[in-house]
FIGUTOR-785749 format. One record per atom (N, C-alpha, C): y negated, x, z. Coordinates in pm, whole numbers, plus 50000, padded with zeros to 5 digits. Layout:
<tidos>
YXZ
...
</tidos>
This chain:
<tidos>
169628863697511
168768857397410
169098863197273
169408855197159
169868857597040
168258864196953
168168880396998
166658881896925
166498879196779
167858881896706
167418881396525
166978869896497
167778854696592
167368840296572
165638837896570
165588847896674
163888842296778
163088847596691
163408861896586
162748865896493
162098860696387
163518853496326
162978847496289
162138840596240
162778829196349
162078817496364
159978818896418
160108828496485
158438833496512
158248838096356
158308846296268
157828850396173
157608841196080
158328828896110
158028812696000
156358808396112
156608812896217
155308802796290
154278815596216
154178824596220
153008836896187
153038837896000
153168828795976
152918829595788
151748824795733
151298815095810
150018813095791
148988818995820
148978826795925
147878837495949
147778850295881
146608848895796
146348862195745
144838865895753
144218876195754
142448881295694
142908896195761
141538899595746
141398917495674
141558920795816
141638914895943
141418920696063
143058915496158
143808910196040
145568905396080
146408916296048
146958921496096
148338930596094
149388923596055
150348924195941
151768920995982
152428929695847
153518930295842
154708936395765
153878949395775
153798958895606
153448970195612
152278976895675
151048963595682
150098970595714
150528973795901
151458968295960
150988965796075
152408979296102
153278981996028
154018993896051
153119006695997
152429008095975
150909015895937
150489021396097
150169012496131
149669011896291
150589011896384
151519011996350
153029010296480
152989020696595
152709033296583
152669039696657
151449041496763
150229038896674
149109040796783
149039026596904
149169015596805
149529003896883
150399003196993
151809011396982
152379012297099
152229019397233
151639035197205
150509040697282
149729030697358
148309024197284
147129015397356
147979004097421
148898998897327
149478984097468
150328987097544
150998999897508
152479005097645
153728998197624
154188991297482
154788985197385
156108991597483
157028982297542
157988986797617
159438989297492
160139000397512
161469005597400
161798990197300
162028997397194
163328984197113
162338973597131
161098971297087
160458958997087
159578959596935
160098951896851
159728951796686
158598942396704
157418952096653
156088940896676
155988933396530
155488922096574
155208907596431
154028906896404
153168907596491
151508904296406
150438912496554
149138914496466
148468922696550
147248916696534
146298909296598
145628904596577
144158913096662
143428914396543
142548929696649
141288922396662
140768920096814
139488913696804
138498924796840
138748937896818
137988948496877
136648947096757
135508957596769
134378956496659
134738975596577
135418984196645
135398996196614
136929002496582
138288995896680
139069004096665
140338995696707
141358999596673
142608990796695
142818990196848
141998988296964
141738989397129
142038975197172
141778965997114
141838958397160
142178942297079
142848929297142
143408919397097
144598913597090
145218906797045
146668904497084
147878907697032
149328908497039
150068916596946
151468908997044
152188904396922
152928894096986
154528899296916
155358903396995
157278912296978
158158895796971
159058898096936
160278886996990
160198883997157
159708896497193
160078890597358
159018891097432
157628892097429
156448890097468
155118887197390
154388888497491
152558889097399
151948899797486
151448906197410
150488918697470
149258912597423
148068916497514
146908912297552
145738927197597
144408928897560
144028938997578
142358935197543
141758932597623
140608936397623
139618948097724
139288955297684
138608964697771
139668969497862
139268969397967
140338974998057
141138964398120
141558952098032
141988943098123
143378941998031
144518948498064
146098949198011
146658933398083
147668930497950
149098922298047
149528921397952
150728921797982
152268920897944
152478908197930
152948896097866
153628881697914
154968879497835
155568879897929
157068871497812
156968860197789
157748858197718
157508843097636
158598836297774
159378838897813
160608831697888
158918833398080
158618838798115
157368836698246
156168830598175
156068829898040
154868819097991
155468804398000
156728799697988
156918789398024
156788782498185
156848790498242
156258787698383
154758793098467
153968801398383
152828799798416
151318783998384
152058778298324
151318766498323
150468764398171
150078753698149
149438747098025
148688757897969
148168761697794
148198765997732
146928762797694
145088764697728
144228757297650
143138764697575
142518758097552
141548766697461
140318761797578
139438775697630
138228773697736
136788772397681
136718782797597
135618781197478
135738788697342
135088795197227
135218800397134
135358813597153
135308817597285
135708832397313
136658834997384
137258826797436
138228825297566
139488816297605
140478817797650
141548811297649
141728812597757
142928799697809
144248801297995
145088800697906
145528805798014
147398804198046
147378799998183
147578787398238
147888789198341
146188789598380
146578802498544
144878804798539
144388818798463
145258821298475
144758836698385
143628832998263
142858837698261
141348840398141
141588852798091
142208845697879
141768857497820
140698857997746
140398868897722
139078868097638
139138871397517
139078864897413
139858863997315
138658863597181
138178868097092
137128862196973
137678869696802
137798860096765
138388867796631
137618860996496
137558867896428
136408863996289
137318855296179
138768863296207
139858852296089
140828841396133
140498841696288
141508827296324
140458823096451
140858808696449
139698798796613
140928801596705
140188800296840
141078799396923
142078788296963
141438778996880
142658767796932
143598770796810
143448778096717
144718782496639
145748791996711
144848800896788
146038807796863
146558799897005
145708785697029
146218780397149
147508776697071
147588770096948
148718764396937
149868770996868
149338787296848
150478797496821
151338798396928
150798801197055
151618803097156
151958793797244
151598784097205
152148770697277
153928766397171
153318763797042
154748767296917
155578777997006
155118788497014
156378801296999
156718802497128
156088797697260
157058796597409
157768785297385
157478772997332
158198767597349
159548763997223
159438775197168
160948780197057
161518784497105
160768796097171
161648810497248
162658798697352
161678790997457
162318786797535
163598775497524
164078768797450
164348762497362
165828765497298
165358777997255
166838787197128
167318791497301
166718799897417
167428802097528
168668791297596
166898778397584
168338770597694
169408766197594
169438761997465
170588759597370
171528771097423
171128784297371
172068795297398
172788794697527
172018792597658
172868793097763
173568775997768
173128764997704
173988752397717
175638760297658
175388763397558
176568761997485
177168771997545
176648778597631
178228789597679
178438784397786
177998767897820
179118760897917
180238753497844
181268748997972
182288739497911
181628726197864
182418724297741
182008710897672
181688698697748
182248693897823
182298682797944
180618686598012
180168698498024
179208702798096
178268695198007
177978704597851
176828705997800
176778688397727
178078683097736
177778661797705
176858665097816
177218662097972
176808660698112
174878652898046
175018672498039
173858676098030
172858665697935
173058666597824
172338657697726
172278640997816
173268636997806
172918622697918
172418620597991
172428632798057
171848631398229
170388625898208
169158625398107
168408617898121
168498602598088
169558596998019
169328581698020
170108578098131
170508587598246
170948567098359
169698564498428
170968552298462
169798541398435
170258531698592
170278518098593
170858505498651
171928506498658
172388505398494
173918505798418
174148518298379
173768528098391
174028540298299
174448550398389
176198550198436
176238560398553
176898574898451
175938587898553
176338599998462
177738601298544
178978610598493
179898612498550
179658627698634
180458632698776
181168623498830
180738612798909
181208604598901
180638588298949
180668584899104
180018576999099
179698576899284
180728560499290
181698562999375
182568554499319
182078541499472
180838541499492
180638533699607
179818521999520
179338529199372
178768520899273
179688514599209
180408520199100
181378514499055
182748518799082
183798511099042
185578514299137
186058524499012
186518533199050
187468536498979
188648531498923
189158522398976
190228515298924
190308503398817
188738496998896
188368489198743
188148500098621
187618512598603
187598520198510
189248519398424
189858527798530
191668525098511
191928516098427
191938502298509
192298491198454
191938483398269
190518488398304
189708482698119
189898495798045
189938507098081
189798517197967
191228521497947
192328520297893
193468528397921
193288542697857
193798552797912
193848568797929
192048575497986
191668565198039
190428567798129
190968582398209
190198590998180
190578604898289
189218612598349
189318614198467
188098615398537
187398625598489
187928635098472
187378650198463
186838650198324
187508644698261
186548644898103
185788633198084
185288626398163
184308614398105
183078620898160
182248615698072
180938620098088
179628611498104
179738597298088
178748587498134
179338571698092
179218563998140
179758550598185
178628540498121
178408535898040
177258525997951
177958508997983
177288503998086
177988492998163
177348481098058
177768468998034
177618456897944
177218444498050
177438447798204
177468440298301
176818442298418
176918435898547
175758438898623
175888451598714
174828458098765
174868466898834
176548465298921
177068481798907
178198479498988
179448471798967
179398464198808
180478457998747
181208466498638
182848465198642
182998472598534
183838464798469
182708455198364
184008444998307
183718449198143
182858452498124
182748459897932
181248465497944
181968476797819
180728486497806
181168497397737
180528507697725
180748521397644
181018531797755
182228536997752
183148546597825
182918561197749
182158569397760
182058583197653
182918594897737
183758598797676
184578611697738
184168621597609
184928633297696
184948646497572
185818645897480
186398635897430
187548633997358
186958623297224
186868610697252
186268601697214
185158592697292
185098585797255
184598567897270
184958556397318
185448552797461
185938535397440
185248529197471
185328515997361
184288506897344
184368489597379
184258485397449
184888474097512
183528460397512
183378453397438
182648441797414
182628432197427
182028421597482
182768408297567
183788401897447
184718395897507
185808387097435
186438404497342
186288409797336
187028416997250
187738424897347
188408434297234
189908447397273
188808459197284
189518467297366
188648482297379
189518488597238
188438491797196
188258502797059
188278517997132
189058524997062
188808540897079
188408549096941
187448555396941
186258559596855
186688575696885
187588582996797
187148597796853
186018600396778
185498617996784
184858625296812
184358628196612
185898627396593
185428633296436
185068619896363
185658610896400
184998598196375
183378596196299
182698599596460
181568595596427
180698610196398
181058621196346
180618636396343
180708629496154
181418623496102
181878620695982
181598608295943
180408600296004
180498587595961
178548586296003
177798579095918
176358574695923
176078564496041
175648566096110
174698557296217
173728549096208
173578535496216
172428531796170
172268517396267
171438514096284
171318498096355
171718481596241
172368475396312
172788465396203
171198455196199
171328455796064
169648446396038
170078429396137
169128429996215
168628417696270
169328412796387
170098424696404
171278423296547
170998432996593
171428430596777
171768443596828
172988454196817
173548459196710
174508459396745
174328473496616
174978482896651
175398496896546
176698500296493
176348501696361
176978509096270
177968521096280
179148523596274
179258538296322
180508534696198
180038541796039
180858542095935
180528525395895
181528518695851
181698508095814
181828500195890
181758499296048
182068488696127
180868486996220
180458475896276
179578473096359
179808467896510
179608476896596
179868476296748
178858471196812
179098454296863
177948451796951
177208457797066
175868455597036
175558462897217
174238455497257
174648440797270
173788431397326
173308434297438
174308438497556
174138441197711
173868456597729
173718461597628
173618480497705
172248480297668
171978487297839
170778489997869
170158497097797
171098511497682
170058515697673
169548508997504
168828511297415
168438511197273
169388510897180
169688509697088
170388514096943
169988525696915
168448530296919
167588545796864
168428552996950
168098547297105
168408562497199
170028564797221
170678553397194
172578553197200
172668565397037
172248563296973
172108569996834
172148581396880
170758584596883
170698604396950
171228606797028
171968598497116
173008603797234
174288608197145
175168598197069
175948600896954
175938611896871
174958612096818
174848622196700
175068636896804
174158639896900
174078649596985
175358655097008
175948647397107
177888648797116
178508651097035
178648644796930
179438644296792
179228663896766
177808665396786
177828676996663
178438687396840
178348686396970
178828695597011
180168692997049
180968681296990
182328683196974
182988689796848
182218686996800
182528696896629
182278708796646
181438711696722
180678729196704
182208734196787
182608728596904
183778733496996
185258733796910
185318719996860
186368721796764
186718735396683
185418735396647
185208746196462
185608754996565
185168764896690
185338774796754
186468773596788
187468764096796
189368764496853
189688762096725
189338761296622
189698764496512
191238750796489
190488739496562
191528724996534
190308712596515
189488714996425
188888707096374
189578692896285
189688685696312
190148677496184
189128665196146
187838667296099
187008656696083
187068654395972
186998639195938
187308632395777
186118643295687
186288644495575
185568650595465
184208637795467
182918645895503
181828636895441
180808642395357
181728630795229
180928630295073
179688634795090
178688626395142
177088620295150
176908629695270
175558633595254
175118640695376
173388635195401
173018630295495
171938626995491
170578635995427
169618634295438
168608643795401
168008651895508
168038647595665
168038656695779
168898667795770
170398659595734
171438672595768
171268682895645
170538675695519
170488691395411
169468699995398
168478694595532
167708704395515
168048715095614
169228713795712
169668720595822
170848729195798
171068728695593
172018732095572
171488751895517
171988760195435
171748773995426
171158770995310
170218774595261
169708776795125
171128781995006
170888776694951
172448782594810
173518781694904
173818774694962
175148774495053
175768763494973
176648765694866
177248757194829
177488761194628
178418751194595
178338754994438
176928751394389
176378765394270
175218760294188
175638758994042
175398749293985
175608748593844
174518754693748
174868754293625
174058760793500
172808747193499
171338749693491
170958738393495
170648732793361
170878744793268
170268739393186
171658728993072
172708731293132
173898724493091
173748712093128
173548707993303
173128697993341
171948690093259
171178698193255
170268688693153
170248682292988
171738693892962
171768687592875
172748675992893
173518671293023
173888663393052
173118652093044
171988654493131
170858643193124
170808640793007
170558646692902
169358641492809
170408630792725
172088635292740
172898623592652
173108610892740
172248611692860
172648598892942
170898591192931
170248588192776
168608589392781
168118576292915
168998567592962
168018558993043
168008566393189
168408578293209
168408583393287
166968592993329
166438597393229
165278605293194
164368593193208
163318602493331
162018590993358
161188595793229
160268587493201
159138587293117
158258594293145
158618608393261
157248620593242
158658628393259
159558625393208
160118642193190
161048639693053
160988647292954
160568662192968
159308665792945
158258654992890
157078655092827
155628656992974
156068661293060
155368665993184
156348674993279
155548686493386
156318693193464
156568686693553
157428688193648
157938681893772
157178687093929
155778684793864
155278694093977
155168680794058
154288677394203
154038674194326
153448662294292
152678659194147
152468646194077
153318634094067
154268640394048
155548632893972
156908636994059
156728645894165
158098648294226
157478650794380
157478646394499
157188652194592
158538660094700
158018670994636
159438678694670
159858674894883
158728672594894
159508676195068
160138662795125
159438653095042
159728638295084
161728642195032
162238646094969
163568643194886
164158658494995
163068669795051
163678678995149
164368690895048
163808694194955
164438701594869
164298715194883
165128725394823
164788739794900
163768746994802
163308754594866
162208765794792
162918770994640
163678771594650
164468777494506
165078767694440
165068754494499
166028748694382
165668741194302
166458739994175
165288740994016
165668722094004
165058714893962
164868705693915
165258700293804
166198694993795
166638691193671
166068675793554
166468665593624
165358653593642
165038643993736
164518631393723
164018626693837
163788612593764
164778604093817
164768591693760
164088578193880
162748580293832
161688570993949
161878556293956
162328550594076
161908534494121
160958530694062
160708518694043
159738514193999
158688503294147
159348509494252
158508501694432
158358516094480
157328511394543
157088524394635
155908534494574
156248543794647
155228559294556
156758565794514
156208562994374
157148564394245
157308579594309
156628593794339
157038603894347
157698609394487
158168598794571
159188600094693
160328592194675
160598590694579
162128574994581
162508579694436
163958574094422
164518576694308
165638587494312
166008590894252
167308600294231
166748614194170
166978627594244
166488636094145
167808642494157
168248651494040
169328660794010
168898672994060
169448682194079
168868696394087
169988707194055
170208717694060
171348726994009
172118729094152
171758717994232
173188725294351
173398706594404
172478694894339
173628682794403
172448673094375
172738655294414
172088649494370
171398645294537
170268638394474
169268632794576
168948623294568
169148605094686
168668599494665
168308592094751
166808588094752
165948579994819
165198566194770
165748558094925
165238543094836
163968537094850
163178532494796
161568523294872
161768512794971
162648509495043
163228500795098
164268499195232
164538497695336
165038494895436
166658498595413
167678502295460
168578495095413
169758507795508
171348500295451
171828504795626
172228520695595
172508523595436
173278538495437
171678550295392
172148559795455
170848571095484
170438577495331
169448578995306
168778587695191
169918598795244
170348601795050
171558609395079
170928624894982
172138635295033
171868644794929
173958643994879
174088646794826
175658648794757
175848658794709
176578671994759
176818682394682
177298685194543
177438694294481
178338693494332
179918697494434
179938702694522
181828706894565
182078693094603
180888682494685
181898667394717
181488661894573
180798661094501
180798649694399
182068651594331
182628666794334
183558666694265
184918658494287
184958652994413
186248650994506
185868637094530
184258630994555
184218622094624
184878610294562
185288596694611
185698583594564
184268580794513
184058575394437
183208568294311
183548550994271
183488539594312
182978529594262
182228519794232
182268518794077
180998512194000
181728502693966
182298492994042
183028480094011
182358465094013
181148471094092
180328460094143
178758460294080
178338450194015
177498446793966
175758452793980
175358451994114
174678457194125
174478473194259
175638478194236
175588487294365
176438497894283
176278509394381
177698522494385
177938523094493
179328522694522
179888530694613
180258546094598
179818551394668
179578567694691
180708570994858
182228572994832
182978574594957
182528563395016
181838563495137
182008546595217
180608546195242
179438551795144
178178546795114
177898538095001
176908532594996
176818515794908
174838524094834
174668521194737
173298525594697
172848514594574
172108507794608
171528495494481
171168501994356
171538497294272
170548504394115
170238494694051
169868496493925
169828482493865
170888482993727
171078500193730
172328496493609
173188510693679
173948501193791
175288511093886
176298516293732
176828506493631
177688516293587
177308522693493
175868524493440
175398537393354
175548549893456
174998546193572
174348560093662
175968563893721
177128555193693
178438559493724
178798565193642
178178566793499
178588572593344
178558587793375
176938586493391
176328600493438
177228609093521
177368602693653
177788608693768
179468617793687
179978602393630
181218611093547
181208625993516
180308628593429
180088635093367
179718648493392
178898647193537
178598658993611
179688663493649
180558653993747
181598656193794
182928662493715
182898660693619
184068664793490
183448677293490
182368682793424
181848694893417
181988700493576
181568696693689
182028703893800
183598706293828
184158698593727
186148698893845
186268713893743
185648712193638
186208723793534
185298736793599
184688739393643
183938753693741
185128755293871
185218742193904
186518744394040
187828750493970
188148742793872
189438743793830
189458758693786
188768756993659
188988771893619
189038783393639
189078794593715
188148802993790
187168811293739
187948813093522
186578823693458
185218807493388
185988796893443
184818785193397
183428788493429
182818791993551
181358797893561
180778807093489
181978816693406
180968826993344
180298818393210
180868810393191
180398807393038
178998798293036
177968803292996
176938803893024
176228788492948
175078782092932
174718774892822
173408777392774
173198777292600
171998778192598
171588770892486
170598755892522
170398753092409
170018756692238
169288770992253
169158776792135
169818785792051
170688788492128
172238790492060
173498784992000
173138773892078
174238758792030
173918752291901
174278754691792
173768743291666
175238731591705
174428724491743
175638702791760
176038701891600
176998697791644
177748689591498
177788677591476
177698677691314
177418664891264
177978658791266
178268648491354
179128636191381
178458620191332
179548613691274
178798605291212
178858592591321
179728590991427
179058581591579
179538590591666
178408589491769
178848596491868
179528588391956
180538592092067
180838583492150
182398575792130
183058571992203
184848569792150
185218557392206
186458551092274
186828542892301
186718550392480
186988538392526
187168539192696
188178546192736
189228547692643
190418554392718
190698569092614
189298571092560
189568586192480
189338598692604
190148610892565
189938619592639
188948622592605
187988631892698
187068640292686
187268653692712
186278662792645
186958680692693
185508687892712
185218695292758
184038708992809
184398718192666
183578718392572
183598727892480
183138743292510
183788749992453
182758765492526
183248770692330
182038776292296
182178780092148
181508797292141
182608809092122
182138824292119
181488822492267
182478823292381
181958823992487
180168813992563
180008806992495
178938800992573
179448784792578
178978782692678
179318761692623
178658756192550
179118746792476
178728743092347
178238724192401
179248717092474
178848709292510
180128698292535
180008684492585
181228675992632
181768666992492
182408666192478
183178661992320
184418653192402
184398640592260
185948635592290
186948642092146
188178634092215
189088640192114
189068636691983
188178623991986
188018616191807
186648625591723
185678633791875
184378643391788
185228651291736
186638661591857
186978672291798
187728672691649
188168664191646
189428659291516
188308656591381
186998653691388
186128649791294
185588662991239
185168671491396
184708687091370
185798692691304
187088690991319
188008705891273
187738700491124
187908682691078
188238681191014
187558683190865
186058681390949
185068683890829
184518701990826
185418705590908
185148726690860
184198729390982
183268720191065
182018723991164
182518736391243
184138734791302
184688746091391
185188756991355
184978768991424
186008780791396
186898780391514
188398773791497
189008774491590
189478787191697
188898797791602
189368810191655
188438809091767
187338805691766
186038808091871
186178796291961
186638788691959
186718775692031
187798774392139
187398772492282
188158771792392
188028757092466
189088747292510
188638736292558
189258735192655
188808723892815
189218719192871
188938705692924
190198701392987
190028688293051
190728685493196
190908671293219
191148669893348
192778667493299
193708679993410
195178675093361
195528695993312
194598700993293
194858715193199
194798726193316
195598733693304
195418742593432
194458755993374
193658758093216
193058764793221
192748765893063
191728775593009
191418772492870
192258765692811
192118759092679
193038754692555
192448760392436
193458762892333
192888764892197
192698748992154
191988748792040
192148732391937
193518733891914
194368738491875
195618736391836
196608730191981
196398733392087
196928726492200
196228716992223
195378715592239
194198705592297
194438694392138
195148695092051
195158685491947
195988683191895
197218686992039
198638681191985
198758669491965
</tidos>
């Protein structure tokens, strides 16, 4: 059992409990020693919370380690692990003094938590503990096993798990429709036909996918395929999405939802096996849903200067909603969990739909990538986009009312302003990649005096450059601002460093205005 994981993860379930009669962090290493004495606290067991229902002395109540719950009233001791609480039976609350497990009666009364708060502490934390175990022991089987495993609850009629009972279906019809069909690595048989027929259907091995649909050719779908591509049901058909193409599944027994979580499931433990043989080759994906970024590491990734970014925003003005900057971005105007955003990350702006609840939809920026959620149905997933893929990703705003984002599609109502923007981030991000001393240079609006330019803004095919002026950035300039600045005295070229896309690293104005 992985204890630092289980640690954790219990110390997120015990954050909400606190009052004058709760133990945890210092106060409860205060008491560490007498506590282990009265419960018999077995070696190497780091206690998390102490919950004392005694009236006189730390004697008695509950006190819960990574790997058990201690229990103590009067003279009535027990020990329980969390891994034998999953098999002593249901978890309830008996009255306001008293709890089961199972049949066991504890007697339980506390002044700062009800008992059905602690019914559903330890109902949460056996069934984590139990949970992070069986993951831990799935994955130290062979891959072929731990597919097995996940399938083994949808067969069905049509749904044979492998190895196959070949008195149901022939092996040879397998042979025959799937070519490189191999026994030992297939892992469940998704039939299109009647019990015991094998004329089309979904073939899943540890390798890929073959996909065989009436009147059509069998398709082979590997692994990184769909680990790298959005899932979704095609509107008003039976039939799913996997990337840009749509695979019927009129005749499979099971759902679109539950074929989905079967997919996604596999996908990520053919990737997890890959990454560990260290022969991964899954396409780069741009877009990451908003499930997968909240499953991602806090700051795991490039963070930008935000307040540079914003001053990005503020030269792109239809971008800026009408409560920012002139309101905070608190829970009014931004509902941070609906968009899945992390505890630390700062807000830059938040450009609101005008359907829906204006403070869950819309695009918000933040200092590590963009976010966007629609009021509306539709086939590609509320995305998050890093600043390392925006930097790389394909971008087109060719089409009237949409962006393409890599091989995601997102409606706006003005795609090539919000493609202006995106530019722009992205130029300022290739120059943090490119450069390597590009991150130190800091921005601060009250240090920057802008120059007087008499239009801002150039032709379509003017370069643009990242100004940095006496070490700080100054701001994004084309080559017709810089030639106006040298020209009317605004610059000290000595202080002035530029770059662009094409430069392998600072420029003076005198290079940068050959």
């Amino acid at each position: 059992m992985q204890i630092h994981n289980i640690e954790e993860k219990l110390i997120e379930l015990l954050d909400p409990f606190s009052g004058p009669k709760i133990y945890k962090g210092n106060l409860l290493q205060e008491r560490s020693r007498q506590l282990i004495d009265v419960f018999n606290i077995q070696d190497n067991e780091r206690l998390l919370i102490y919950m004392d229902s005694g009236l006189f002395s730390n004697k008695n109540g509950i006190l819960l380690t990574p790997v058990a719950m201690y229990y103590k009233s009067g003279r009535s001791e027990k020990r329980i692990s969390w891994r034998r609480m999953a098999d002593i039976g249901p978890i309830k609350r008996r009255n306001k003094h008293s709890i089961t497990l199972g049949s066991l009666i504890l007697y339980f009364s506390h002044s700062d938590v009800s008992n059905d708060q602690i019914v559903q502490l330890l109902e949460s934390s056996r069934s984590m503990v139990i949970n992070t175990e069986a993951q831990r022991e799935l994955s130290a089987q062979p891959i072929v096993d731990q597919m097995r495993a996940v399938c083994s609850e949808y067969v069905g009629n049509r749904s044979y798990l492998a190895p196959f009972d070949y008195n149901c279906i022939s092996e040879n019809d397998l042979q025959d429709r799937f070519p490189g069909y191999q026994q030992h690595s297939t892992i469940i048989f998704l039939s299109f036909s009647k019990p015991g027929k094998v004329k089309d259907g979904i073939l899943i091995t540890e390798t890929c996918i073959y996909w065989k649909a009436l009147w059509s050719a069998v398709e082979c779908i590997p692994w990184e395929l769909v680990a790298g591509s959005h899932l979704s049901r095609v509107n008003d058909k039976i039939a799913l999405n996997i990337g840009t193409t749509a695979y019927d599944l009129t005749d499979c027994e099971l759902s679109v939802e539950e074929l989905i979580m079967i997919l996604q499931s596999l996908s990520r433990i053919a990737a997890q096996k890959a990454e560990e043989q260290g022969s991964s080759s899954a396409p780069k994906k741009w877009v990451i849903d908003l499930i997968g970024r909240a499953e991602l590491p806090e700051n795991d990734g490039l963070i930008a200067d935000a307040l540079f970014l914003e001053y990005i925003c503020k030269k792109h003005k239809f971008f800026i909603s009408e409560f920012y900057p002139k309101h905070p971005l608190d829970e009014k105007f931004l509902n941070r969990e609906a968009f899945r955003l992390s505890k630390n990350e700062k807000v830059i702006a938040h450009f609101r739909t005008a359907l829906g609840k204006k403070e869950e939809y819309g695009v918000v920026i933040t200092d590590i990538g963009i976010y966007i959620r629609e009021p509306f149905d539709h086939l590609f997933p509320d995305a998050f986009i890093s600043y390392d893929n925006l930097a790389l990703a394909p971008i087109d705003n060719s089409k009237s009312r949409f962006l393409l984002i890599g091989e995601y599609k997102y409606s706006f109502v003005h795609p090539r302003k919000f493609a202006s923007l995106l530019e722009d981030i992205r130029f300022y991000i290739s120059c943090l990649c490119t450069v390597p001393e590009g991150i130190e240079y800091p921005y601060d609006p009250t240090y920057t005096e802008p120059w007087s330019l008499p239009v801002r803004g150039a032709h379509a095919d003017s370069k643009r450059w990242i100004v940095v002026e006496d070490g700080m950035l100054k701001g994004l300039h084309t080559t017709e601002e810089l030639q106006w600045a040298r020209d009317s005295r605004q610059l000290d070229p000595d202080l002035i460093r530029l770059w662009s896309y094409g430069v392998p690293s600072w420029q003076t104005v005198e290079e940068a205005l050959l």
